[in-house]
LOKE-230766 format. One record per residue (C-alpha): residue number from 1; residue in three letters; x, y, z. Coordinates in steps of 0.25 Angstrom, whole numbers, padded with zeros to 4 digits. Layout:
// residues N
+------+------+-------+-------+-------+
: resi : resn :    px :    py :    pz :
+------+------+-------+-------+-------+
:  NUM :  ALA :     X :     Y :     Z :
...
+------+------+-------+-------+-------+
//
This chain:
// residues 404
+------+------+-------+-------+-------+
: resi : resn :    px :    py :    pz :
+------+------+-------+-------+-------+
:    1 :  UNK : -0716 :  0186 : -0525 :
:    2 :  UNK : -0713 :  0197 : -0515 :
:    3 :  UNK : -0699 :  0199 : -0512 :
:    4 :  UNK : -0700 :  0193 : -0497 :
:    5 :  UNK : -0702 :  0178 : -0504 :
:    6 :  UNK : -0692 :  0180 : -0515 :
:    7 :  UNK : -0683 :  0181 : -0504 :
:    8 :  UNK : -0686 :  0169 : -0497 :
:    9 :  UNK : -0685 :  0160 : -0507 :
:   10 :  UNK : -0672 :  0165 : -0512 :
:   11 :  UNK : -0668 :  0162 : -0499 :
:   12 :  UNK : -0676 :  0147 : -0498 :
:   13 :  UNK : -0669 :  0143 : -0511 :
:   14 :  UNK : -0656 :  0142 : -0507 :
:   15 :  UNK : -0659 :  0136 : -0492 :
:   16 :  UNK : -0667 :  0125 : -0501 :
:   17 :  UNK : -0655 :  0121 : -0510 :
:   18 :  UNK : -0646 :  0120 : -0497 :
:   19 :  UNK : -0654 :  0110 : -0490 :
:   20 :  UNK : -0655 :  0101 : -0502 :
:   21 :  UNK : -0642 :  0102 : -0504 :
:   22 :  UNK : -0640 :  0096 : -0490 :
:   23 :  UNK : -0649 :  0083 : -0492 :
:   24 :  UNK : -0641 :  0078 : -0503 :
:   25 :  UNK : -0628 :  0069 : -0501 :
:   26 :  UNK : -0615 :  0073 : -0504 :
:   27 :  UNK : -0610 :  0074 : -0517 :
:   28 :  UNK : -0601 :  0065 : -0524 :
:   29 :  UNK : -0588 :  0075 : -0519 :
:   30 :  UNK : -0594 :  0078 : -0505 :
:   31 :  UNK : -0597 :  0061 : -0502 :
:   32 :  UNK : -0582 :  0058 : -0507 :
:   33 :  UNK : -0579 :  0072 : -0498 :
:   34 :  UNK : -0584 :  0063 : -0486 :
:   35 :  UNK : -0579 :  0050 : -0488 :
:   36 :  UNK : -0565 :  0056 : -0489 :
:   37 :  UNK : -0564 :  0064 : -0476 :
:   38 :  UNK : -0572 :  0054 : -0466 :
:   39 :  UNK : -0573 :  0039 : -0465 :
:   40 :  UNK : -0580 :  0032 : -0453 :
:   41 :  UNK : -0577 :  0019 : -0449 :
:   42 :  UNK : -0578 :  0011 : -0438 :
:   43 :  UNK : -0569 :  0000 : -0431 :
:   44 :  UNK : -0573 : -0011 : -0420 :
:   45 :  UNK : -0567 : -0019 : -0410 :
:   46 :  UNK : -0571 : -0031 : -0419 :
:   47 :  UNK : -0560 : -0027 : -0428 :
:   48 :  UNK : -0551 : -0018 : -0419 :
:   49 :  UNK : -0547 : -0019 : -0404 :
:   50 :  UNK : -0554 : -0008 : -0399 :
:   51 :  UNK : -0553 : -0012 : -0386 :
:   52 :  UNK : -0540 : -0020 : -0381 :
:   53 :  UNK : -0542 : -0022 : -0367 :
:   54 :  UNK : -0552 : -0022 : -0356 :
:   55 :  UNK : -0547 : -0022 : -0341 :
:   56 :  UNK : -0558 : -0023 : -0332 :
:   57 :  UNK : -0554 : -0019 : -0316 :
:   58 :  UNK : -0560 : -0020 : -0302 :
:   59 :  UNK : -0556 : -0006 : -0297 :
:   60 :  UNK : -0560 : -0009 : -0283 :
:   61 :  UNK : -0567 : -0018 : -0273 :
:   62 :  UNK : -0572 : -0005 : -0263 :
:   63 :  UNK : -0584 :  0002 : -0263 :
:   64 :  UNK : -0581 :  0013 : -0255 :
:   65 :  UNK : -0594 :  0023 : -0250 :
:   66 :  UNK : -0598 :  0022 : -0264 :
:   67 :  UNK : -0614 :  0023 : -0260 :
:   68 :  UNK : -0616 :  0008 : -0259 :
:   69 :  UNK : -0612 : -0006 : -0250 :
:   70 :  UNK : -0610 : -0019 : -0256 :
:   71 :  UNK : -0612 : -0034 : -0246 :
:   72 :  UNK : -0613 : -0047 : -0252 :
:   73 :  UNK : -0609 : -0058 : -0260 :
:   74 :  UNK : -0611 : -0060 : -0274 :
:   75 :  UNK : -0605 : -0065 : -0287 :
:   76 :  UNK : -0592 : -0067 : -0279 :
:   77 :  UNK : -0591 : -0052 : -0274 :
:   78 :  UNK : -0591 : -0050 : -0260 :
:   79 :  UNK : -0595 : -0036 : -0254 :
:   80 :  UNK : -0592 : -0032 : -0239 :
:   81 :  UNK : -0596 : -0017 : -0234 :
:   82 :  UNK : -0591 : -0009 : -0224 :
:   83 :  UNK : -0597 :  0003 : -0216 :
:   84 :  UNK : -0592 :  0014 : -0207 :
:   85 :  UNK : -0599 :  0023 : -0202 :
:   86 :  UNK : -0596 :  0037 : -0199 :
:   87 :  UNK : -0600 :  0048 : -0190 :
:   88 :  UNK : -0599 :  0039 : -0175 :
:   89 :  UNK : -0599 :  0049 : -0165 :
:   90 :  UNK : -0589 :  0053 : -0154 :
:   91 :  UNK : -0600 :  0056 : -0143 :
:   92 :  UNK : -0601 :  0039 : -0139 :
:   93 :  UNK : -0588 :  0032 : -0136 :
:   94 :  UNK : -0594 :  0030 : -0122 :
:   95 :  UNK : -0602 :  0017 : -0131 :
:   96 :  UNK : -0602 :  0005 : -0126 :
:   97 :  UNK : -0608 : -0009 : -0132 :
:   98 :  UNK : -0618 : -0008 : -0123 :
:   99 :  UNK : -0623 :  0006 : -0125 :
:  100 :  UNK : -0626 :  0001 : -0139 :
:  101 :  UNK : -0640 : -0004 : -0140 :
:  102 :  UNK : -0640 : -0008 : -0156 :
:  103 :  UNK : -0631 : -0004 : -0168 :
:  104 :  UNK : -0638 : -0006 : -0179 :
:  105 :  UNK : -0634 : -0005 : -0195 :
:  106 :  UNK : -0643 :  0000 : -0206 :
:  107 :  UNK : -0639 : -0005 : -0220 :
:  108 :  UNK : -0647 : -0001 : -0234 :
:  109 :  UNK : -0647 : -0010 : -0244 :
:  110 :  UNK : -0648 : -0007 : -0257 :
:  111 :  UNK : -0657 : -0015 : -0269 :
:  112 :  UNK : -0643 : -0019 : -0277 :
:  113 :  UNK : -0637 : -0032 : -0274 :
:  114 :  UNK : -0629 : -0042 : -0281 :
:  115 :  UNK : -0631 : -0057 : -0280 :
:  116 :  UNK : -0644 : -0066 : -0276 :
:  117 :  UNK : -0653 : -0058 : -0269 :
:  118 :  UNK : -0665 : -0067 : -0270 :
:  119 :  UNK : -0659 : -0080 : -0263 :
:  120 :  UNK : -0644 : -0074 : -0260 :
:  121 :  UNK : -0640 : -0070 : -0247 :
:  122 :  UNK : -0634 : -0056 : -0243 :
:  123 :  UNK : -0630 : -0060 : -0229 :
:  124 :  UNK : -0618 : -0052 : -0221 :
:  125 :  UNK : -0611 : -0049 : -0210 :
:  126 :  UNK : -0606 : -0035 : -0204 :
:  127 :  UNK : -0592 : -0034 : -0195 :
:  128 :  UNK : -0585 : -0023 : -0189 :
:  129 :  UNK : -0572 : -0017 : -0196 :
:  130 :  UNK : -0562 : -0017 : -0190 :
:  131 :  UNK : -0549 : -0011 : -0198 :
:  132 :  UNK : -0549 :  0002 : -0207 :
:  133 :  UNK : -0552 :  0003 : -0220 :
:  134 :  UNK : -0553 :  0014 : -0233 :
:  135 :  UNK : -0559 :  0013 : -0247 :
:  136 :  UNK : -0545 :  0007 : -0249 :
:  137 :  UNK : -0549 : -0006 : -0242 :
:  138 :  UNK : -0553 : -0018 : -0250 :
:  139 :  UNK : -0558 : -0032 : -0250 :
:  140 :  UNK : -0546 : -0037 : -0245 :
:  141 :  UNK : -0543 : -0029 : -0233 :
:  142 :  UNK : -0557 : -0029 : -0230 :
:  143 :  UNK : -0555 : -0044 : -0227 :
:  144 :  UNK : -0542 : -0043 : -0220 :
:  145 :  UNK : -0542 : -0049 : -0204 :
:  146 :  UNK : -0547 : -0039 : -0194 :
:  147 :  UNK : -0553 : -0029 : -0204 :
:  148 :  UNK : -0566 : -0035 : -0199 :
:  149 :  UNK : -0570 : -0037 : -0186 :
:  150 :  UNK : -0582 : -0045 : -0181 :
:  151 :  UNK : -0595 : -0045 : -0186 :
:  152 :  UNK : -0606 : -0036 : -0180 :
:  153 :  UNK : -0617 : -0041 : -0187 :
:  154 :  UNK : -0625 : -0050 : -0198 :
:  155 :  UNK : -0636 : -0049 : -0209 :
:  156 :  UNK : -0641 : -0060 : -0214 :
:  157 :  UNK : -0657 : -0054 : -0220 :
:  158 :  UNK : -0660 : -0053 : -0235 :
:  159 :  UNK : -0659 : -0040 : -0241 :
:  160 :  UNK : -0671 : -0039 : -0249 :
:  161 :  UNK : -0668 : -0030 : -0262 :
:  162 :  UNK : -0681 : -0022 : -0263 :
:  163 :  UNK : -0684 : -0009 : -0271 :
:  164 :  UNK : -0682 : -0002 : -0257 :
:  165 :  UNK : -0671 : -0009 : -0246 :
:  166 :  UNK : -0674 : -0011 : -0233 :
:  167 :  UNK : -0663 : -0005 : -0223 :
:  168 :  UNK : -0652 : -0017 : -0215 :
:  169 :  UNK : -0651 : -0016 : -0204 :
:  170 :  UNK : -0643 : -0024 : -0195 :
:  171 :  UNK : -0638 : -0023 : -0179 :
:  172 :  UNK : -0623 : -0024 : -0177 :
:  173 :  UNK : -0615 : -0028 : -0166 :
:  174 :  UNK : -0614 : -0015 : -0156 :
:  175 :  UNK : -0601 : -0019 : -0150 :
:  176 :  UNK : -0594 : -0010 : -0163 :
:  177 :  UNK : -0600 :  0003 : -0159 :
:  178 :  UNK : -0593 :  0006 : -0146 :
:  179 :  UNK : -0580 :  0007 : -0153 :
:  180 :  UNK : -0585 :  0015 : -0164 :
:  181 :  UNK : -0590 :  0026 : -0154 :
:  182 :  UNK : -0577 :  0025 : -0145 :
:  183 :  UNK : -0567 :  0028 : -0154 :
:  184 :  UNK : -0573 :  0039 : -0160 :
:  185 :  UNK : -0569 :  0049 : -0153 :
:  186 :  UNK : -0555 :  0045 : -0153 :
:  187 :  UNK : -0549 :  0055 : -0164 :
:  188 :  UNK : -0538 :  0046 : -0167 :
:  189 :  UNK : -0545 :  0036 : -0173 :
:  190 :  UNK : -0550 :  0042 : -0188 :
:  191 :  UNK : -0561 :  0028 : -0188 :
:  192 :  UNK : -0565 :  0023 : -0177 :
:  193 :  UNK : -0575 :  0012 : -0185 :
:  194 :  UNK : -0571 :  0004 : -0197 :
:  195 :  UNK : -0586 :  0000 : -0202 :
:  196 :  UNK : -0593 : -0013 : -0202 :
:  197 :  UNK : -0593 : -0022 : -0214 :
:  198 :  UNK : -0603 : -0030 : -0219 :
:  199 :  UNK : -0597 : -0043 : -0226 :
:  200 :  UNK : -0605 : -0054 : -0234 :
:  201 :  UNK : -0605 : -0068 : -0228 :
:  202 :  UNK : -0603 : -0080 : -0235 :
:  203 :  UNK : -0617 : -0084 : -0239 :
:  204 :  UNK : -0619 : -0068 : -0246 :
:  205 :  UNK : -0623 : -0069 : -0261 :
:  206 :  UNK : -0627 : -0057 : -0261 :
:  207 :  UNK : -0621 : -0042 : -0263 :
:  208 :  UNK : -0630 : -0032 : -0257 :
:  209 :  UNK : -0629 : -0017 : -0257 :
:  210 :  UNK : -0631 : -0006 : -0246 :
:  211 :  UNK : -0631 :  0010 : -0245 :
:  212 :  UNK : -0620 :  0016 : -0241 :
:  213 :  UNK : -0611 :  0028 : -0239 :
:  214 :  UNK : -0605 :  0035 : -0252 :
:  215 :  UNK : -0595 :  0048 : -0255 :
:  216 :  UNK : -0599 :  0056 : -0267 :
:  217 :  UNK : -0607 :  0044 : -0273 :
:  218 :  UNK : -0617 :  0045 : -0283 :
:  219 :  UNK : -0628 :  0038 : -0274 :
:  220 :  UNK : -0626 :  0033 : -0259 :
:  221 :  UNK : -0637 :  0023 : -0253 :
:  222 :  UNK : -0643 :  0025 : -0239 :
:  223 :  UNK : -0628 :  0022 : -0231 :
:  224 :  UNK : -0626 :  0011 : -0216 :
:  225 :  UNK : -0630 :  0016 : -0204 :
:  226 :  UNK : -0627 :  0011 : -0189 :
:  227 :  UNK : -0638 :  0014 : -0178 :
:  228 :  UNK : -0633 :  0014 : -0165 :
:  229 :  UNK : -0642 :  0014 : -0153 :
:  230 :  UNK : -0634 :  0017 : -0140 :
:  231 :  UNK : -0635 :  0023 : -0126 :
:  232 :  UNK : -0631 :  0036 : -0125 :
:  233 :  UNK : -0623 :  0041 : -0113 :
:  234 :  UNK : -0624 :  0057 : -0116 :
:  235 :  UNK : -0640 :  0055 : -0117 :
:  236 :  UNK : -0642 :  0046 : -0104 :
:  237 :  UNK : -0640 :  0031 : -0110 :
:  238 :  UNK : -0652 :  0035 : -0117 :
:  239 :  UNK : -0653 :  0027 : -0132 :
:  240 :  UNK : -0648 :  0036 : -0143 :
:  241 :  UNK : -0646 :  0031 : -0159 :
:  242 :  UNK : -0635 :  0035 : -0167 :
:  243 :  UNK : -0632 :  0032 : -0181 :
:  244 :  UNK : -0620 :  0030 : -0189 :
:  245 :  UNK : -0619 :  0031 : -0203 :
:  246 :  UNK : -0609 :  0025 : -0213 :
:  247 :  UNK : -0598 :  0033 : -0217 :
:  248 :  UNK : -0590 :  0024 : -0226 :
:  249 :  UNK : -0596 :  0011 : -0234 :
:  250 :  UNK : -0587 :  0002 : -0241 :
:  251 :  UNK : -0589 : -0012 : -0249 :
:  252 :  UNK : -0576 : -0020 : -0252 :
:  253 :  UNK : -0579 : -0031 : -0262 :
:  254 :  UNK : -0572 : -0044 : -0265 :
:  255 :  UNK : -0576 : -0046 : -0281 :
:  256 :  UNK : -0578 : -0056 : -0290 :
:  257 :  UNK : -0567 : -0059 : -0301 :
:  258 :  UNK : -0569 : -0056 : -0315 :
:  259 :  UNK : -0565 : -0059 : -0328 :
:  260 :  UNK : -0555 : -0050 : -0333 :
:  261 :  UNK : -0558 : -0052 : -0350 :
:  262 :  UNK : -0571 : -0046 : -0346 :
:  263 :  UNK : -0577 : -0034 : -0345 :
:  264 :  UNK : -0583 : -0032 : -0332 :
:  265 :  UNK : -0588 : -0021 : -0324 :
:  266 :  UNK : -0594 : -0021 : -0310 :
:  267 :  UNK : -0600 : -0011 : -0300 :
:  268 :  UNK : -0595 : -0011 : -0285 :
:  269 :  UNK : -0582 : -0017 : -0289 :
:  270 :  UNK : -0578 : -0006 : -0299 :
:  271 :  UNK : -0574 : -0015 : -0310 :
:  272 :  UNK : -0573 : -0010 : -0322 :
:  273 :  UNK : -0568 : -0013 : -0336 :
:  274 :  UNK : -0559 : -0004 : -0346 :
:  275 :  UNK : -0559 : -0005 : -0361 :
:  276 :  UNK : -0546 : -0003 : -0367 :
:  277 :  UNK : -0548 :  0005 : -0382 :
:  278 :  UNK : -0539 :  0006 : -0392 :
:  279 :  UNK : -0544 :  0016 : -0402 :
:  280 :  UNK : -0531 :  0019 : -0409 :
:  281 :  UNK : -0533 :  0014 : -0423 :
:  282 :  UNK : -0543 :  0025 : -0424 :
:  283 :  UNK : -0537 :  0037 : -0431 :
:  284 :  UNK : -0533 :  0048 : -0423 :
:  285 :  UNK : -0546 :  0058 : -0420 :
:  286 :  UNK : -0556 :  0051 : -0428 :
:  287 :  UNK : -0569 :  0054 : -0427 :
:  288 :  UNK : -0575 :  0044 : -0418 :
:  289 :  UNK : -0589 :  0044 : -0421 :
:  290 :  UNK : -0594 :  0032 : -0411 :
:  291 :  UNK : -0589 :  0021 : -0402 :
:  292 :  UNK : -0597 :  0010 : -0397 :
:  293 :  UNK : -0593 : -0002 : -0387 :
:  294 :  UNK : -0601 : -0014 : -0384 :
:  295 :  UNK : -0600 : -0023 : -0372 :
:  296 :  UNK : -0606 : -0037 : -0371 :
:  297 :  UNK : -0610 : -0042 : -0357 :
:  298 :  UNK : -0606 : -0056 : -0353 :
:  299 :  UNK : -0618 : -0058 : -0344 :
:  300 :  UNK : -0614 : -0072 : -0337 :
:  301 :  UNK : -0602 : -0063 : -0331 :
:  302 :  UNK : -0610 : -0051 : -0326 :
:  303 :  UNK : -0620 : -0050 : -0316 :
:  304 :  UNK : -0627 : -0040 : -0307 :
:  305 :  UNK : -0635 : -0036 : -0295 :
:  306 :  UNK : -0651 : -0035 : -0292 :
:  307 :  UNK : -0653 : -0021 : -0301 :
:  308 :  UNK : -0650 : -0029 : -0314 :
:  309 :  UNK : -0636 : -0027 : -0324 :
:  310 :  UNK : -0633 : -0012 : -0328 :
:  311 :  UNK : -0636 : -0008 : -0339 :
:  312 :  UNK : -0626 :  0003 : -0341 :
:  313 :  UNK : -0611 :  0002 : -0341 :
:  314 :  UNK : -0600 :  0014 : -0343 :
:  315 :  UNK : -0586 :  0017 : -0349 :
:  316 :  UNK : -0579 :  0026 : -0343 :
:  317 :  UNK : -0566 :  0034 : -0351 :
:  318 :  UNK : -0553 :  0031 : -0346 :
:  319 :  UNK : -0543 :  0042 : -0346 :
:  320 :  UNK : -0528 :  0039 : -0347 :
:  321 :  UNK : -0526 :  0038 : -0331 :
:  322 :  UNK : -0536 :  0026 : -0330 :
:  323 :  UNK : -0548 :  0034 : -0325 :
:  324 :  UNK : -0563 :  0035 : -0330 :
:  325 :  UNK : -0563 :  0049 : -0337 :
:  326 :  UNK : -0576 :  0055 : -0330 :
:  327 :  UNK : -0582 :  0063 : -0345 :
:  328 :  UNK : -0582 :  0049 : -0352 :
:  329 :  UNK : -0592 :  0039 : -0349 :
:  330 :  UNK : -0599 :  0028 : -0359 :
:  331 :  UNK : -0611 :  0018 : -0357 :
:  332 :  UNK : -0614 :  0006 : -0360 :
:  333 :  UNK : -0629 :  0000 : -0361 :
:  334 :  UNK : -0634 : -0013 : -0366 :
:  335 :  UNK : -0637 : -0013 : -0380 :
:  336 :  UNK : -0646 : -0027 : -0379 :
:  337 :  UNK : -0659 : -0032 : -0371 :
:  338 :  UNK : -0649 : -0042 : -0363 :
:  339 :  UNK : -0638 : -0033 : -0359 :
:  340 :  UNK : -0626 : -0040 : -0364 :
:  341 :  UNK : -0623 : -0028 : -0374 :
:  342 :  UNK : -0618 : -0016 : -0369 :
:  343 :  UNK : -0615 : -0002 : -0378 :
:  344 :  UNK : -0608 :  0010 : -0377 :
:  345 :  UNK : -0614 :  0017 : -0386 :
:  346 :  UNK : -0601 :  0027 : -0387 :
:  347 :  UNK : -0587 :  0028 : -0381 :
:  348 :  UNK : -0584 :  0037 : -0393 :
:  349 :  UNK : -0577 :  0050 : -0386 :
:  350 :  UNK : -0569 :  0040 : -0378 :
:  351 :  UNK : -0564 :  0033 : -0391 :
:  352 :  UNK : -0564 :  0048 : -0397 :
:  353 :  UNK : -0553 :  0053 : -0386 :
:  354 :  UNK : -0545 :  0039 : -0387 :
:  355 :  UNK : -0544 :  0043 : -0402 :
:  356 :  UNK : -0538 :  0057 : -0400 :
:  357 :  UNK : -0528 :  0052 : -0390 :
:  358 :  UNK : -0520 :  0039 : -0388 :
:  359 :  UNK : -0532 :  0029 : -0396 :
:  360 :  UNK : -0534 :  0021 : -0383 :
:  361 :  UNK : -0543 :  0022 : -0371 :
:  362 :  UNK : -0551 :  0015 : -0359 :
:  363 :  UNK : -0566 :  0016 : -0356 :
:  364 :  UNK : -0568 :  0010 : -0344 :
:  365 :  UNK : -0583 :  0000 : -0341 :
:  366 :  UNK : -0590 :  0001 : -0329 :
:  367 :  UNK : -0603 :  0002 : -0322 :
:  368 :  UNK : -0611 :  0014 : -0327 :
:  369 :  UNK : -0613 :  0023 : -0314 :
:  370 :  UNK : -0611 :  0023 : -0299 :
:  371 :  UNK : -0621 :  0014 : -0295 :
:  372 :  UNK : -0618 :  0002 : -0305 :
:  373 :  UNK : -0604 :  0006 : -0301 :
:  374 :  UNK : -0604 :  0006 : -0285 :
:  375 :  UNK : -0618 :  0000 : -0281 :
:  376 :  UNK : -0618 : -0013 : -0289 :
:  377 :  UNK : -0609 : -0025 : -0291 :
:  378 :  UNK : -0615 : -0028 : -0307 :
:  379 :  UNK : -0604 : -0035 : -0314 :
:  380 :  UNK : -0607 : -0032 : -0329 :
:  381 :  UNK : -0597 : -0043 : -0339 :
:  382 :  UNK : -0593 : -0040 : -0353 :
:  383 :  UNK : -0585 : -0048 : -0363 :
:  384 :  UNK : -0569 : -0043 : -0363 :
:  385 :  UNK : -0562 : -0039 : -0377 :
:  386 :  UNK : -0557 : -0054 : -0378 :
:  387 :  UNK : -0570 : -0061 : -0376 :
:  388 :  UNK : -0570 : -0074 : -0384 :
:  389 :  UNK : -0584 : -0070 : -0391 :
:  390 :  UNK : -0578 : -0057 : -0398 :
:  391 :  UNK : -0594 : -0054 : -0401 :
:  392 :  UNK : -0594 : -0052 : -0383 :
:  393 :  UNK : -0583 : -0042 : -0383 :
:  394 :  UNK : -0582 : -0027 : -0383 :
:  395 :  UNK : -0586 : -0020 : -0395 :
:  396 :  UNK : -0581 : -0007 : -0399 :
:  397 :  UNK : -0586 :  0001 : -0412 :
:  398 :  UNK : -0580 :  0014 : -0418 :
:  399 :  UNK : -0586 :  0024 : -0426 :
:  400 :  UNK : -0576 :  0033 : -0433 :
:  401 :  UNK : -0573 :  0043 : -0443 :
:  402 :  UNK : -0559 :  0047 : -0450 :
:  403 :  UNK : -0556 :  0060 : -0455 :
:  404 :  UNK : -0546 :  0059 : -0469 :
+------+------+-------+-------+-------+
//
């Protein structure tokens, strides 16, 4: 044997006692070594309140230039839209009625919508505006005597919901222009039009959605436009087009009622539903290996449009002014073929920081992304902490370990 291979296997022999050293259990001192410093255990909310309240809210009933438009009736929501448009110029105050050959509005429906759209009816009205208003405005004052004027048009066709939407478009009464055109140019006047509204009528069972305007949104949809063919004075009466496109898009909604020992979340009304965790009777800075929480879905309560119920739901960490933190965000899936079980697989770091600080905390439920949250009315319904079938309620399950 040269001296090269001696080497190696004096080398090789101690390596190989190492390695099989690892492969076997602990010794009898080593096992009570481990039993003694770490225990893991794990609580539930079938034996410990875990979650002691869930205050579900309506946070507001305004959709302002959020991408989207919502008209219609349906599951006792009402949705009115209004539109201004921007950008009128200053060069045609001279405008009368009768220079005005057509005014024309061009609508985009969009394929979401709530309610019967087989044998429902999606019928509405438009009027003039008649009284300002900002995103501050709601159902109410909307609704108030004189904020409308009279009605400059009506539609009363089918809006047939195909893979790709055929464009609205609808003539309006031209008597509202010439105001538009002549107040423009009078700089003491910040708005000289207040939009038109498009208002349901009273046989509407259906909530239809539209493109419109929106400020630093994730995804806007082609927005109202006004075609105005005219006679223009500065070109010899000859017929000239001009069009206006909306600046602001609003939709105020009267809702539906809900039932406050639910848990309920809805898009387009920004409801939402907090859990409120008590964690406390963990020890202080253990080691929180997993947190599950399981929602059941009460089906004869929730409904939702044409696309189908989503299947993604998120809780959101609420820091101690009230607000979703923006670095914390949970899901929620359906766990089962019918969709009535939905998991959060982990909410652990958010039960982690409530154990480090005060042993309580909020995690606010609510649709998962912008488009469930401001392009669709699906109410989603799950049984409250104080259902009478405690097999329905929220179930929370903690994985934890204790350091002696």
């Amino acid at each position: 044997m040269n001296q090269r291979k001696l080497i190696f296997i004096l080398f090789l022999l101690p390596v190989s006692i190492f390695l099989n050293s690892c492969n076997e259990g602990p010794t009898e001192i080593g096992y009570n070594f481990l039993q003694d410093t770490t225990l893991i255990k794990k609580i539930t909310s079938d034996d410990t309140t875990l979650i002691y309240k869930v205050e579900s809210k309506m946070h507001s009933t305004c959709l302002f230039n959020t991408g989207g438009m919502f008209v219609g009736k349906s599951h006792n929501i009402t949705g009115i839209s209004i539109i201004r448009f921007a950008d009128i110029p200053d060069t045609l105050s001279y405008l009368q009625e009768s220079d005005i050959q057509s005014l024309t509005l061009y609508l985009y429906p969009q394929r979401y919508a709530l309610g019967d759209t087989v044998n429902g009816s999606n019928n509405f009205i438009i009027k003039k505006v008649n009284t300002p208003w900002t995103a501050a405005a709601n159902w109410d004052s909307i609704n108030t005597p004189n904020f409308m004027d009279y009605q400059i048009a009506s539609y009363n066709q089918k809006i047939t919901l195909e893979d790709t939407m055929a464009i609205i478009i609808i003539d309006l009464d031209k008597k509202i222009i010439p105001e538009w055109f002549q107040l423009q140019p009078d700089t003491n006047i910040a708005i000289v039009n207040y939009g038109i509204a498009l208002i349901p009528d009273d046989n509407s069972t259906i909530i239809n959605t539209f493109g419109a305007e929106g400020i630093n949104v994730e995804e806007s949809f082609k927005s109202p436009s006004l075609r105005i063919i005219y006679k223009d004075k500065n070109k010899n009466y000859e017929i000239d087009t001009l069009y206006l496109s909306s600046g602001i898009n609003a939709t105020f909604f009267k809702p539906d009622d809900y039932d406050k020992n639910d848990v309920v979340i809805q898009g387009g009304l920004n409801l939402q539903s907090d859990f409120y965790f008590d964690v406390s009777m963990l020890p202080p800075f253990s080691g929180i290996n997993k947190v599950q929480l399981e929602l059941t879905l009460n089906p004869s309560k929730t409904y939702s449009g044409n696309l189908g119920q989503s299947k993604t739901i998120m809780l959101s960490y609420v820091n101690d002014t009230l607000n979703p933190a923006s670095n914390y965000y949970y899901y929620a899936e359906p766990s089962d073929s019918n969709s009535t079980t939905y998991i959060a697989q982990s909410i652990t770091s958010a039960v982690q920081l409530w154990n480090r600080g005060k042993g309580k905390g909020i995690l606010r439920l609510s649709p998962s992304d912008f488009n469930e949250q401001y392009q669709k009315l699906d109410r989603l319904v799950f049984y409250g902490i104080n259902d009478p079938d405690s097999t329905k309620r929220p179930k929370v399950k903690i994985f934890y370990n204790v350091i002696k």
